[in-house]
C-alpha positions in Angstrom: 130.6 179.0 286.3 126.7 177.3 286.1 126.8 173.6 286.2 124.6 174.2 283.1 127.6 176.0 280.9 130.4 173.0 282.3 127.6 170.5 281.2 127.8 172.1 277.4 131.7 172.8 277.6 132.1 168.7 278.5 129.5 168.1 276.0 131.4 170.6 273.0 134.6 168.9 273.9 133.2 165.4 273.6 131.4 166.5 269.9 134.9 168.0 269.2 136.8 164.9 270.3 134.4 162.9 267.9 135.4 164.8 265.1 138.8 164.8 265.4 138.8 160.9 266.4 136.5 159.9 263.0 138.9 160.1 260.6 141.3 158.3 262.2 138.6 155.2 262.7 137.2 155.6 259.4 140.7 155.6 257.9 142.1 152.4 259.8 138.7 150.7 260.3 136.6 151.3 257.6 138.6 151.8 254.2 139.8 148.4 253.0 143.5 148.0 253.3 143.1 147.6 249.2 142.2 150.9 248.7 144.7 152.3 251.1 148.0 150.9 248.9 146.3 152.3 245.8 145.7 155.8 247.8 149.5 155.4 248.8 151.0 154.9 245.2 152.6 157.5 242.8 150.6 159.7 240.8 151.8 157.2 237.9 150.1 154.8 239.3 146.8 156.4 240.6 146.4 157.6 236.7 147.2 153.6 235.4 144.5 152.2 238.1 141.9 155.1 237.3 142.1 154.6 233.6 142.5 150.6 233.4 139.1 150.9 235.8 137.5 153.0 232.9 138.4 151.1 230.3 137.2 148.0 232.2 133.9 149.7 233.0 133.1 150.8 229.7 133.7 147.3 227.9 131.1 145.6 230.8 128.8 148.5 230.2 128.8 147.7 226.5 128.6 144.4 227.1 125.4 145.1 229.4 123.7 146.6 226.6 124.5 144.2 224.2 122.5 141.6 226.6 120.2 143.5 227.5 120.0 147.2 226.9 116.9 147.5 229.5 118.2 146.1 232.4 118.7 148.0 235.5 122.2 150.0 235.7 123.8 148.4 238.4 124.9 149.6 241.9 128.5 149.9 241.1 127.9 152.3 238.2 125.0 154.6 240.3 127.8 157.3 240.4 127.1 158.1 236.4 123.5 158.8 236.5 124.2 162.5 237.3 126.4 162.9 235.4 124.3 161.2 232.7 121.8 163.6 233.7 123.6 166.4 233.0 124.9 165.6 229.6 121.4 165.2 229.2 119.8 168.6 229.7 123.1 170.1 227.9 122.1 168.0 224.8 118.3 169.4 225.5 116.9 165.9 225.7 114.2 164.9 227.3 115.4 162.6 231.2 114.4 158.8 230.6 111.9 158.3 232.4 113.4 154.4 234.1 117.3 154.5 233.9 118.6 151.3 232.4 122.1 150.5 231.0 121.5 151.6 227.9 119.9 155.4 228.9 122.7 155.5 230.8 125.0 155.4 228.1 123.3 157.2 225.7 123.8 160.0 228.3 127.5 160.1 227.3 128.1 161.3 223.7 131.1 159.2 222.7 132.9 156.2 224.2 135.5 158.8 225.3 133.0 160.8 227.1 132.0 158.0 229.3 135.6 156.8 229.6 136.5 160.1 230.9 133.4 160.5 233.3 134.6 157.0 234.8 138.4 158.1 234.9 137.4 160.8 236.8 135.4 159.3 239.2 138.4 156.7 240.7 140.9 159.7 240.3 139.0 161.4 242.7 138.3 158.7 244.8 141.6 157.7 245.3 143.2 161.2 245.9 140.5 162.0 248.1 142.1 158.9 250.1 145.4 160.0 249.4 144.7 163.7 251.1 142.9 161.5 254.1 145.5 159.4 255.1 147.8 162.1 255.5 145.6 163.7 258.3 145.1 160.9 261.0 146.9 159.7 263.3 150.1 158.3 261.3 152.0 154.8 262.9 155.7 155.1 263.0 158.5 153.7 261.1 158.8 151.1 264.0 155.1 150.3 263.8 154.1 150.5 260.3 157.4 151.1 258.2 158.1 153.6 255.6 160.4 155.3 253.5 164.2 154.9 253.2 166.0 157.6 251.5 169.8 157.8 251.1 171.3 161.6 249.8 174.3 162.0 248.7 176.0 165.4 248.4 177.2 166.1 244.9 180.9 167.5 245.6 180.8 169.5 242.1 178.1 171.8 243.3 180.0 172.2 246.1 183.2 173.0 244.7 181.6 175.6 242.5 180.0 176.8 245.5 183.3 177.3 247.3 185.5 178.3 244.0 188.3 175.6 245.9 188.3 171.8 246.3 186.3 170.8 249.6 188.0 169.7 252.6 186.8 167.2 254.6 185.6 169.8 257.4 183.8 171.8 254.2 182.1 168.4 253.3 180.9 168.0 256.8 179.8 171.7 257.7 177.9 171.7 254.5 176.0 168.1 255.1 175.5 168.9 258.5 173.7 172.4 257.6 172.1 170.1 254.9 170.7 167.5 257.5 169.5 170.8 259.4 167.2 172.2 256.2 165.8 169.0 255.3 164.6 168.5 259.4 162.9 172.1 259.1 161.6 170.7 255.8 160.0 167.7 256.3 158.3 168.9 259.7 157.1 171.6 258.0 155.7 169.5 255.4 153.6 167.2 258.2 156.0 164.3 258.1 156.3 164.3 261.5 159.7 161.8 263.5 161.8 161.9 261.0 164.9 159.9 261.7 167.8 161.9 259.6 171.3 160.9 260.5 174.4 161.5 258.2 176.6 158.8 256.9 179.9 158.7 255.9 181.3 162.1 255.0 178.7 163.4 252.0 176.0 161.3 252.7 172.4 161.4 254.4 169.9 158.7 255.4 166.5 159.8 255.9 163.7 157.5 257.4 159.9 159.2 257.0 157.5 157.0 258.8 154.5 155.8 257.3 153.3 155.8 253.5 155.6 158.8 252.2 154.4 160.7 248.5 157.1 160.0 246.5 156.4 163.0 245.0 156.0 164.6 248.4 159.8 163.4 249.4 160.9 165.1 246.0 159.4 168.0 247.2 161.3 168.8 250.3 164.5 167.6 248.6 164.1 170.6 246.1 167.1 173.6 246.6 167.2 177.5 245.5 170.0 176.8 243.1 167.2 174.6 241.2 165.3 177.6 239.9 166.5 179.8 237.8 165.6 182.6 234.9 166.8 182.4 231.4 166.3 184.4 227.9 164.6 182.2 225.7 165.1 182.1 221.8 161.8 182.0 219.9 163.3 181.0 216.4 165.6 178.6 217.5 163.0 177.0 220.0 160.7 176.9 216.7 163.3 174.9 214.8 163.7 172.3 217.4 160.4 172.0 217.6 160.0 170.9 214.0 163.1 168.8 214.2 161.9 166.8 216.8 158.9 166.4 215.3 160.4 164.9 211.8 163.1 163.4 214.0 161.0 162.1 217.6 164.2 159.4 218.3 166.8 162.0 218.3 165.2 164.2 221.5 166.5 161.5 224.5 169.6 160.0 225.1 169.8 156.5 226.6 169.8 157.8 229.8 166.9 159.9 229.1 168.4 163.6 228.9 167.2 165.8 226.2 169.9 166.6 223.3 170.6 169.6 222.0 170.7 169.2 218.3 174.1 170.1 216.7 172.1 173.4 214.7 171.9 174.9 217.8 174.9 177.4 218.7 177.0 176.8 221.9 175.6 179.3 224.6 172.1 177.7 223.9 170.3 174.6 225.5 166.7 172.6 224.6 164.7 172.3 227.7 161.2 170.6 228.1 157.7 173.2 228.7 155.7 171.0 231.3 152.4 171.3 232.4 150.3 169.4 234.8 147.7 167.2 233.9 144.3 166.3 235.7 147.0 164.1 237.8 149.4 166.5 238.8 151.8 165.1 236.7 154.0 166.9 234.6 152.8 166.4 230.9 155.7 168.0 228.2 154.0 170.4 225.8 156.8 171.6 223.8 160.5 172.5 223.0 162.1 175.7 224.4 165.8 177.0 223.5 167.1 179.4 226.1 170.2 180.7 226.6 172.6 178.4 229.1 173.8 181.6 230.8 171.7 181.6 233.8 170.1 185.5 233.9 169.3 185.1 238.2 169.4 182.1 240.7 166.8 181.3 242.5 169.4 181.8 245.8 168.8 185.4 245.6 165.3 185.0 246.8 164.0 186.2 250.1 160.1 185.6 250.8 157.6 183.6 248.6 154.0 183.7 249.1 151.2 181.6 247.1 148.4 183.3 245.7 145.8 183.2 242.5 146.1 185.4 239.7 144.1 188.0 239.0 142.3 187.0 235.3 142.4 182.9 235.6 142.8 182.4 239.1 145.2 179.9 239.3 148.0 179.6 241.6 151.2 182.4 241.5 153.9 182.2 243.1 154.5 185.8 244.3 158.3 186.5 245.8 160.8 189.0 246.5 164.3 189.3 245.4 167.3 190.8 247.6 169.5 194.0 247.0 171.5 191.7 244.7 169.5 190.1 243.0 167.1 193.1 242.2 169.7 194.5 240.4 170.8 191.4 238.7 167.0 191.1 237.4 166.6 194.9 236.7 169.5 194.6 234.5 168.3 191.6 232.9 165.2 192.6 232.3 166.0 195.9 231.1 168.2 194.7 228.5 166.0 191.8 227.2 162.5 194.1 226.7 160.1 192.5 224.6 161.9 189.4 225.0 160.6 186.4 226.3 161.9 184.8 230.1 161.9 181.2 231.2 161.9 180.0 234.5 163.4 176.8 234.8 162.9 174.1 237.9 164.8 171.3 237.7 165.9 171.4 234.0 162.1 172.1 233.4 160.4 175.3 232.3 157.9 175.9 234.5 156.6 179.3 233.5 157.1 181.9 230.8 156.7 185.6 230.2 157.0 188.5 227.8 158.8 191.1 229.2 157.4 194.3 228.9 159.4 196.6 231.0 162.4 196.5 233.5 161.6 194.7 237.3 164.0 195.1 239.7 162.4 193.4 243.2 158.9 191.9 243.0 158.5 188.9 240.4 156.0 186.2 239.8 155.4 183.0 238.4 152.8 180.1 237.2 152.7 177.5 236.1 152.3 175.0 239.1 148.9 173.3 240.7 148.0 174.6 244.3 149.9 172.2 246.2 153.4 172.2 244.3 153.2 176.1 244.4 152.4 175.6 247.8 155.4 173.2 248.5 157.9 175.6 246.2 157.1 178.9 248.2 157.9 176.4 251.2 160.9 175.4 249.9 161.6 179.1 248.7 161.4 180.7 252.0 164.1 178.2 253.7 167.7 178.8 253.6 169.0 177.5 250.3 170.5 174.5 250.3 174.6 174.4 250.7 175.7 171.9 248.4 173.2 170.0 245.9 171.4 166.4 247.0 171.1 163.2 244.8 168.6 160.7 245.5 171.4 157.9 246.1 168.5 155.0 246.9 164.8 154.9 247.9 163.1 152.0 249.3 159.8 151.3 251.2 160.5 149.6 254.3 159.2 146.9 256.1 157.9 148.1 260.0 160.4 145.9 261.8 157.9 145.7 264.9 154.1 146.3 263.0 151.0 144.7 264.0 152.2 142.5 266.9 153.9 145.3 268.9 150.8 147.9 267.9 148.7 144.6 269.4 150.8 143.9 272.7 150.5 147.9 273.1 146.7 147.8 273.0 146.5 144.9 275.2 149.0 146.5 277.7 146.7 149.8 277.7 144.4 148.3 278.3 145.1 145.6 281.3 146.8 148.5 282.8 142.9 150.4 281.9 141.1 147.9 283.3 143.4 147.5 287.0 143.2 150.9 287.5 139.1 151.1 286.6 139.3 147.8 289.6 141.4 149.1 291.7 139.3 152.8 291.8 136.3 150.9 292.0 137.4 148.8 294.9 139.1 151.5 297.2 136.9 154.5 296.7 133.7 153.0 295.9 131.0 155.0 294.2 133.7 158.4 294.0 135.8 155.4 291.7 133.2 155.6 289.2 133.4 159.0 288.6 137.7 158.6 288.9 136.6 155.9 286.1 134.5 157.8 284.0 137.2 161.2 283.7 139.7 158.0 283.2 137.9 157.4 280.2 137.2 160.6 279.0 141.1 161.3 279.3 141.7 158.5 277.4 139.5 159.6 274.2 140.7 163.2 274.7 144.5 162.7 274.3 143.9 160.1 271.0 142.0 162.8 269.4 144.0 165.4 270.3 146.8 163.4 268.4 144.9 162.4 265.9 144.0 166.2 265.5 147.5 167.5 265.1 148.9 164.8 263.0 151.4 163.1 264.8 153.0 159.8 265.1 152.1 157.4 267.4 155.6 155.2 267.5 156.2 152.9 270.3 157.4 155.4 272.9 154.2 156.9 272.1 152.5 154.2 273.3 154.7 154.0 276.1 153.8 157.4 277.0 149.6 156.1 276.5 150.2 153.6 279.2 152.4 155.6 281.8 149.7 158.5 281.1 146.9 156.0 282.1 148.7 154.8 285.3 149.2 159.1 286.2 145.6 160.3 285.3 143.7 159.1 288.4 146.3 161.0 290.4 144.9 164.1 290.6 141.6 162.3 291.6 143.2 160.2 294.2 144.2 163.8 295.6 141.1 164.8 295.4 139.6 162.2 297.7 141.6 162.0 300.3 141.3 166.0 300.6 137.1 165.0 300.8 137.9 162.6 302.8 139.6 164.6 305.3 136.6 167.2 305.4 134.2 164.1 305.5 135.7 163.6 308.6 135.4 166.4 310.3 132.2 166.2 310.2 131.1 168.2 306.8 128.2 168.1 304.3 129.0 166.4 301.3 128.3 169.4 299.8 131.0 171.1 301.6 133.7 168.1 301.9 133.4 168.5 298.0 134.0 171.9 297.7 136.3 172.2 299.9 138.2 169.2 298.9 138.3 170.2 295.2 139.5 173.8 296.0 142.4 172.7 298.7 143.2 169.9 296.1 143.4 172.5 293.5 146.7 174.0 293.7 148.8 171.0 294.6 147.6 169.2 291.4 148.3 172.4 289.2 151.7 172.7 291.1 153.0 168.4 290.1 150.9 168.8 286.6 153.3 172.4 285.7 156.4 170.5 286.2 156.1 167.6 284.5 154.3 169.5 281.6 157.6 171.9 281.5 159.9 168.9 281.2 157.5 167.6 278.7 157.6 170.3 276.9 161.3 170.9 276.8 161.5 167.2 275.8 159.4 167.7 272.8 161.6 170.6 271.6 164.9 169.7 272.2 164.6 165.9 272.0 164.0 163.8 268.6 162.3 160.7 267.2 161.6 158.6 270.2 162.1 160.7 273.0 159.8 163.6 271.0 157.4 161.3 270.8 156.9 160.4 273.8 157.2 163.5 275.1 154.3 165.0 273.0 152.1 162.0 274.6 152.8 162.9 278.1 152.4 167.0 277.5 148.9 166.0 276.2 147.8 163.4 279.2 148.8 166.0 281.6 146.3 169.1 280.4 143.5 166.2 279.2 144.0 164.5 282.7 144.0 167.9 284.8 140.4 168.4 282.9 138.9 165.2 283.7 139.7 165.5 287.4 139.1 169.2 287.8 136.3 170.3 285.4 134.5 166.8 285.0 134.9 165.2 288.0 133.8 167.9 290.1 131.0 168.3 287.9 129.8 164.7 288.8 130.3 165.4 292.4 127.9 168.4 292.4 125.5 167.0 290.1 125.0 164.0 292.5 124.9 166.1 295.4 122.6 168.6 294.4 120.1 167.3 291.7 120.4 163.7 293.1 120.2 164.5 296.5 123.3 162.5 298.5 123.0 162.7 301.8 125.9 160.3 302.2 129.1 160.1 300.1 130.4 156.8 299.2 134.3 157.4 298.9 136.1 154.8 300.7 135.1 151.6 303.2 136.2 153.7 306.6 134.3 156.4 305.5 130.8 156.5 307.3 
């Protein structure tokens, strides 16, 4: 390979390492820590910020006007000028020609219009942060705290399950087999380290590093045996609907359930008809009666894949039922023609559907935004769930080492950076500048490689930064005393390089391949800690076998062929 194409591969990588590394600094250096708690609440809260902002906004723009209508709109409110603009050729008006605070809202039709344009505006904002702190480089529980989340298994489910009273051994199999789902879960999700031990006999605490969804937890914790189809009743959902409506006190319980009014026959229950708003959040539309006999579980599902429908384009979930369960529906369906089926997700109806002729395999469903259909065909295609979870208790938790371990980290990186930098500088000379420089390099390469893929830096991690730094001048230490050795006999620089490099070659590959194999095995079979640190070492190896291979040696040949060494400077007994 031309010097000229390594030049542009070191070159790509260091353009590609910028990218992947900018997030991460824009995220933890450059968005105030104010904005990051707002990006990390609910989607209850996101709405109450992003509207009490609007409604703020609009009273201080009316106030402006009031003042003094033809003063410039200020900078905070710049955002609203194009989309004044636009309201403004819709309307067929003429553009002002100077845009002051009154133009400005004269572009805006109503005081909703404006209120909405401004709601808009910090929803976006802020889930724009939400969807970027979940791609950089995440702190662990240890460093930044997190999520606690105790389950409990509910023993009912299970009995049904079973058809007999659980042992203690079923009550363990099935919460062990739980702990197992919810591990393939949440790494699936991106929630990388998850700490998930069981407790007791029916219970399971899960710690999730860093600022966790709510919602996104919820997600994960979701079983098969949640979804179901049922036969709704279109009369009888029609009279509930006007009852509640003369009657809005008598739909809840104190506890919040929905009750059935006593009209309605036994066999039938009320369920909620959700939508999402412009939040995500599930908005109730209307009533629905269906029967309480449940016409197919969602446990007889075997694949689920998202994609958009053919006339609005908005998410289906497309999925495939087995042997059983195509019968079951075929049957159903058949019987129920013209009828109308409900597919319920957690008490909710999700989606619902005339049914014009029989199905026996292939069924779909709507309904959901792209990321919850996203998360259900997730949750769809794991193995269903063994006994039911409760949410028992969720906190936040404090990180019980946070910024003054994350601090004494950094400083040991990089006193252990700078001895090393010393020490290569002192020993080898000139040749411990370019050991230097690849040690640099290395050390960008392997944050934005894991910054890139998500994962959690936890202490171990760091552990694994330092010990990392310490290895990577190895394979240039080899290197030099191999040129060394040629340099001695009596070589060219040219040709104590070369030859040093390629005799160097094999014995670096040969140390780097077995410590990347245990590394590797560490990441996979290990957990928590011990993963962690394993996936930091697996990525100093191949960034430090690079540096020393690829960009070191392109140093060395650029200084001996377009600089013109006639000497090499690689150690004080080397003359």
């Amino acid at each position: 390979m031309s010097k000229r194409s390594r030049l542009f591969i070191v070159l790509l990588v260091l353009v590609v390492c910028g990218v992947f590394l900018y997030p991460t600094f824009e995220w933890y250096f450059m968005v105030p820590q104010a904005q990051k708690e707002l990006a990390a609440g609910s989607k209850q809260q996101i709405q109450a910020y992003a509207r009490g902002q609007a409604a703020k906004a609009v009273g201080e723009l009316k106030s402006l006007v009031a003042a003094s209508g033809s003063d410039a709109v200020p900078e905070k409110y710049a955002y609203l000028i194009p989309i004044a603009k636009e309201h403004y050729k819709l309307d067929g008006r003429d553009l002002p020609s100077k845009w002051t605070v009154s133009t400005l809202l004269k572009g805006f039709n109503t005081e909703e219009a404006a209120f909405s344009a401004i709601e808009g505006y910090y929803r976006t904002k802020l889930f724009d942060l939400k969807d970027e702190g979940g791609s950089v480089l995440q702190l662990g529980l240890d460093l930044s705290g997190g999520m606690s989340i105790l389950l409990e298994a509910d023993l009912d489910s299970l009995e049904k399950r079973l058809g007999h009273p659980p042992t203690v051994d079923d009550q363990n199999q099935a919460v062990q087999r739980a702990m197992e789902i919810l591990n393939n879960r949440i790494d699936k999700f991106g929630v990388t380290e998850p700490q998930i031990r069981q407790q007791g006999t029916n219970q399971i605490n899960i710690d999730i590093p860093g600022a966790a969804d709510p919602e996104r937890v919820n997600s994960f914790l979701m079983g098969k045996g949640s979804l179901s189809f049922h036969i709704v009743d279109q009369e009888l959902s029609q009279k509930v609907v006007q009852y509640f409506q003369q009657n809005p006190t008598k739909a809840y319980d104190d506890q919040g359930h929905v009750i059935t009014p006593d009209f309605v026959p036994a066999g039938y229950i009320v369920r909620g008809f959700y939508e999402k708003d412009s939040y995500g959040i599930d908005q109730l539309r209307r009533w629905v009666v269906v029967r309480e006999e449940v016409g197919l579980d969602g446990s007889h599902i075997q694949n689920a894949t998202v994609g958009n429908h053919p006339v609005t384009g908005k998410p289906v979930i497309n999925f495939t039922l087995d042997q059983e369960g195509g019968e079951i529906f075929f049957q159903l369906t058949s019987t129920n023609q013209k009828g109308t089926l409900a597919i319920l997700m957690d008490d909710k109806v999700k989606s619902m559907a005339v049914i014009n002729e029989p199905i026996r395999e292939r069924v779909q469903m709507s309904g959901f935004d792209r990321k919850e259909a996203n998360d259900l065909a997730l949750v769809l295609r794991t193995a269903a769930m063994p006994v039911d979870l409760k949410i028992n208790n969720q906190q936040a938790v404090g990180a019980s080492l946070g910024e003054d371990s994350v601090r004494q980290g950094l400083k040991a990186i990089t006193l252990s950076f700078i001895l090393v930098i010393i020490f290569m500088l002192l020993y080898y000379q000139v040749a411990g500048i370019v050991s230097d420089i690849a040690l640099i390099l290395n050390l960008v390469i392997m944050v934005s490689i894991l910054s890139a893929f998500n994962l959690t830096l936890t202490l171990t991690s760091i552990a694994g930064l330092i010990l990392t730094v310490g290895m990577a001048v190895d394979a240039n230490v080899i290197i030099f005393e191999r040129i060394k050795e040629e340099y001695r006999l009596g070589k060219t620089p040219e040709a104590s390089a070369k030859a040093g490099f390629r005799k160097a070659f094999w014995t670096i590959m040969d140390a780097n391949i077995t410590t990347f194999i245990a590394a590797l095995v560490l990441s996979q079979l290990g957990s928590g800690p011990v993963q962690g640190f394993a996936n930091t070492l697996a990525v100093g190896i191949v960034s430090s076998m690079f540096t020393a291979l690829f960009v070191s040696r392109l140093i060395f040949d650029f200084g001996i062929e377009q600089l013109k060494v006639k000497k090499l400077s690689i150690g004080w007994r080397i003359r």
